[in-house]
C-alpha positions as a Markdown table, in Angstrom:
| # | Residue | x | y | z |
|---|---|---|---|---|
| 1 | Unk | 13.9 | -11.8 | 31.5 |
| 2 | Unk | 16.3 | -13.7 | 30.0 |
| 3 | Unk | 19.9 | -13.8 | 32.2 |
| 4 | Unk | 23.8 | -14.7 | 30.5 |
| 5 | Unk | 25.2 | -18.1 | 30.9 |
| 6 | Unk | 28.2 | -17.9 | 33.0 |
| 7 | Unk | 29.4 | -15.5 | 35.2 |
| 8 | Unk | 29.3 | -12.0 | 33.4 |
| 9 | Unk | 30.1 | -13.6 | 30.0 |
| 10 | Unk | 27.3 | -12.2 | 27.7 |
| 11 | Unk | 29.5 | -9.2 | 26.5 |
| 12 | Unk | 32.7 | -11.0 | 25.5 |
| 13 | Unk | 35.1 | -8.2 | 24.3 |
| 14 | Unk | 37.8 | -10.7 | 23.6 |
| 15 | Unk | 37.8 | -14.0 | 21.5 |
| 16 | Unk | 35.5 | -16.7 | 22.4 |
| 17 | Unk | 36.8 | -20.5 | 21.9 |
| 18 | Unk | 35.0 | -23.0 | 21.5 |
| 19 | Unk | 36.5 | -24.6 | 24.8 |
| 20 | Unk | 34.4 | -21.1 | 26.2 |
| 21 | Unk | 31.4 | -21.7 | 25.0 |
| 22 | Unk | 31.1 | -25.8 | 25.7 |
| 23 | Unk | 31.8 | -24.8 | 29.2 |
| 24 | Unk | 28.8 | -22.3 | 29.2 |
| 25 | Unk | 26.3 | -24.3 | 28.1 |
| 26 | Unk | 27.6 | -27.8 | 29.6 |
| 27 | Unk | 24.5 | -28.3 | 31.5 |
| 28 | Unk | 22.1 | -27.5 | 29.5 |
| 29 | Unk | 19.9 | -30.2 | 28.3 |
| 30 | Unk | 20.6 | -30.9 | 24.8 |
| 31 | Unk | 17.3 | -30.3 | 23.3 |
| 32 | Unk | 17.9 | -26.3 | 24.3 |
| 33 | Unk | 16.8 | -24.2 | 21.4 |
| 34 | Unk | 20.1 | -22.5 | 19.7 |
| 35 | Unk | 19.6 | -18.6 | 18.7 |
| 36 | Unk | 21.4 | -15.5 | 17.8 |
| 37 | Unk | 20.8 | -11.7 | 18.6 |
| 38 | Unk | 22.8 | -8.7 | 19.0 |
| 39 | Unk | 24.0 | -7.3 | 22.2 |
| 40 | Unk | 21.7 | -5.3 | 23.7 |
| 41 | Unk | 18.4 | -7.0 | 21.6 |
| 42 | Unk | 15.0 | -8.2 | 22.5 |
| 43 | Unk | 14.3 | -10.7 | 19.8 |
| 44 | Unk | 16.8 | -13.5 | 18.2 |
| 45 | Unk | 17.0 | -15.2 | 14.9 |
| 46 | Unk | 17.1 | -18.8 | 14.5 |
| 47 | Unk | 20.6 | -20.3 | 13.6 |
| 48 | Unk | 20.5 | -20.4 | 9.3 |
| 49 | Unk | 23.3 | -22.3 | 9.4 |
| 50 | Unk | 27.0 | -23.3 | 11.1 |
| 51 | Unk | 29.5 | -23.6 | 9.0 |
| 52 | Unk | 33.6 | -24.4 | 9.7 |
| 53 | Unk | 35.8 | -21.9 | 8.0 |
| 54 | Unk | 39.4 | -23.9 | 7.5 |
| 55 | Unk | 41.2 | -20.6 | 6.5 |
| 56 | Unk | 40.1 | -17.4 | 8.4 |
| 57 | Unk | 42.3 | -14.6 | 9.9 |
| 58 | Unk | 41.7 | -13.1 | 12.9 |
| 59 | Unk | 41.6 | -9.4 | 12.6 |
| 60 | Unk | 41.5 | -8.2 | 16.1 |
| 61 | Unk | 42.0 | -9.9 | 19.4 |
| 62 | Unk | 38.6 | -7.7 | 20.8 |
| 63 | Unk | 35.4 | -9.2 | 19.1 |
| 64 | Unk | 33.8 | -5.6 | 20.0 |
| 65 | Unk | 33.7 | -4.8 | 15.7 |
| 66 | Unk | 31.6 | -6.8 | 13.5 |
| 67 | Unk | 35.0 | -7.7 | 11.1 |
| 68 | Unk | 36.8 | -9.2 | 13.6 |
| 69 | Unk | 37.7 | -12.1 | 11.8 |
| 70 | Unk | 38.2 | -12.4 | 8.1 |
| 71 | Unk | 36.6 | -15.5 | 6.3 |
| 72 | Unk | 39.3 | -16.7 | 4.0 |
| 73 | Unk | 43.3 | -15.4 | 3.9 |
| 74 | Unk | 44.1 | -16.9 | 6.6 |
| 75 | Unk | 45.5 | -20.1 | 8.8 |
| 76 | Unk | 42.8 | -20.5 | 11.5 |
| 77 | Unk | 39.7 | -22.2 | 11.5 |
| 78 | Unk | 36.6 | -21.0 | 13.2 |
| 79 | Unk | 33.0 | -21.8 | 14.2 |
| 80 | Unk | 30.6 | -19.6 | 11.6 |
| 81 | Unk | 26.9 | -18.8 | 13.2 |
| 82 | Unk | 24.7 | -17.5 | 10.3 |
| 83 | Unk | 21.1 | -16.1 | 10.9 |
């Protein structure tokens, strides 16, 4: 059964930072496999790629939509998890 990291953190409805997710995973030994799944799924993908978007814009404060954050006409820069 696999359990969140953290203390109710698995459905985030407001931005994550990157400070956030360190924090999360700060014990875990570094050889822990990386994956990504939707909320509520039984299988994950491995990570395609992570990539650093210089210019996003952030759509909506809650993360609870899957456009949330715009990947270009903006002034942020965000963490990008691919599967």
């Amino acid at each position: 059964m696999a359990k969140p990291v953290g203390e109710g953190n698995w459905r985030h409805t407001t931005v994550q930072t990157l400070r956030d997710f360190l924090k999360q995973v700060e014990n875990l030994p570094p050889d822990t496999l990386l994956c990504v799944a939707e909320v509520d799924e039984a299988f994950a993908a491995h990570v395609a790629e992570v990539e650093i978007i210089e210019d996003a814009k952030l759509q909506n404060r809650k993360a609870e939509g899957i456009e949330a954050v715009e990947l270009g006409n903006g002034h942020q820069r965000v963490v990008v998890i691919r599967w």
